[in-house]
C-alpha positions as semicolon CSV with decimal commas, in nm:
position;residue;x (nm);y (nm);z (nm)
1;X;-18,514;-2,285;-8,607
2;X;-18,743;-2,097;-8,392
3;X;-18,451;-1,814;-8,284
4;X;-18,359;-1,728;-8,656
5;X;-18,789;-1,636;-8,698
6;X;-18,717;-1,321;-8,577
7;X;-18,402;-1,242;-8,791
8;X;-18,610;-1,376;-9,107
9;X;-18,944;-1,162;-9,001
10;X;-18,712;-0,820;-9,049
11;X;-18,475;-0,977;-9,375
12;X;-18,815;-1,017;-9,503
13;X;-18,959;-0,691;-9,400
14;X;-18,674;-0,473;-9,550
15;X;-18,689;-0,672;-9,876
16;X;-19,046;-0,570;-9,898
17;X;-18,970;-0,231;-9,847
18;X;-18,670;-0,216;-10,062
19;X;-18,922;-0,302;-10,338
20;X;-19,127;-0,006;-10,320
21;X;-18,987;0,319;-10,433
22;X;-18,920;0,631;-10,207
23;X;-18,958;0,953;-10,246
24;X;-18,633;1,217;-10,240
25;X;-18,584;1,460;-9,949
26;X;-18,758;1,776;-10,040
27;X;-19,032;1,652;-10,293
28;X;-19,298;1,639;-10,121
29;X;-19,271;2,055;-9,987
30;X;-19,056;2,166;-10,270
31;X;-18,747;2,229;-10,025
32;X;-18,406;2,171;-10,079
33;X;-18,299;1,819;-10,113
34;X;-18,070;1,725;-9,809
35;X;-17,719;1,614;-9,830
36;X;-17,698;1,194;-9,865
37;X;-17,398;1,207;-9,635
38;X;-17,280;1,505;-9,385
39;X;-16,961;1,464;-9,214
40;X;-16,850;1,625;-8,874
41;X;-16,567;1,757;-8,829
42;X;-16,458;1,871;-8,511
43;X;-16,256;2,156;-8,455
44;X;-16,108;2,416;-8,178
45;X;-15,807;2,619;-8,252
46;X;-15,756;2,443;-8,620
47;X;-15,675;2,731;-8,870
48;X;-15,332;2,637;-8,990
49;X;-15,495;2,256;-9,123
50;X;-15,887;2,275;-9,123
51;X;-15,870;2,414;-9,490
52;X;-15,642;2,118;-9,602
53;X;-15,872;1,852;-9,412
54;X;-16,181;2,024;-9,591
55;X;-16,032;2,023;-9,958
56;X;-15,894;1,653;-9,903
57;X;-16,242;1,544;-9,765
58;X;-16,458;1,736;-10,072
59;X;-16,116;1,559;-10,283
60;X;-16,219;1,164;-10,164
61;X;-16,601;1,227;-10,149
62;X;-16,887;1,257;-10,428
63;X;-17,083;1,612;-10,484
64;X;-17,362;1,479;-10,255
65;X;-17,180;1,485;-9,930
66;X;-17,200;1,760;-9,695
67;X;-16,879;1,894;-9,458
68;X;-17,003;2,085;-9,176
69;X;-16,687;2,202;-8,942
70;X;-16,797;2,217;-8,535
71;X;-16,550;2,513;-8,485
72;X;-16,587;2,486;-8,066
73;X;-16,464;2,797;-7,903
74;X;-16,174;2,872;-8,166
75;X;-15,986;3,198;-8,101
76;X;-15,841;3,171;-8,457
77;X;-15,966;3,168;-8,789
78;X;-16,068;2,810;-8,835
79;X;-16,450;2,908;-8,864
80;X;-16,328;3,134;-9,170
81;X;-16,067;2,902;-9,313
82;X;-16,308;2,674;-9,274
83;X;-16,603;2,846;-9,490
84;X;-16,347;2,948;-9,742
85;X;-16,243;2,581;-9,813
86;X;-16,595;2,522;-9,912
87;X;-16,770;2,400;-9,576
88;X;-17,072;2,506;-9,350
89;X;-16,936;2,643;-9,009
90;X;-17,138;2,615;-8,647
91;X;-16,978;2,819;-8,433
């Protein structure tokens, strides 16, 4: 009984919390609100399917996810393809 304490002290602890409501991203300073989900993707040398991958992942995810392409020392036009199917780009 005494090894599960610890496991009940934080079930407890989050079902506090989970009580009390939070505040969005970005209320507090009037900024942007940030993405609920961004997903990596990724990507050197990818032009001919990084625009597919982009469209299928905006296609199977909700308006509050964010698709930000890693385009890592591409010497094609992933970084564009990439932008044009609707994601952010580091290059």
């Amino acid at each position: 009984m005494l090894a599960t304490l610890p496991l009940l002290a934080e079930l407890l602890a989050l079902t506090g919390a989970s009580l009390f409501p939070s505040a969005q991203a970005g209320e507090e300073d009037g900024g942007s609100e940030l993405p609920l989900l961004s997903v990596l993707v990724p990507a050197h040398n990818e032009e001919a399917l990084i625009g597919r991958c982009i469209r299928s992942l905006r296609a199977s995810s909700d308006s509050g996810v964010e698709m930000l392409v890693i385009a890592h020392n591409c010497t094609d036009a992933t970084a564009a393809e990439a932008k044009a199917a609707g994601a952010r780009v580091w290059s």
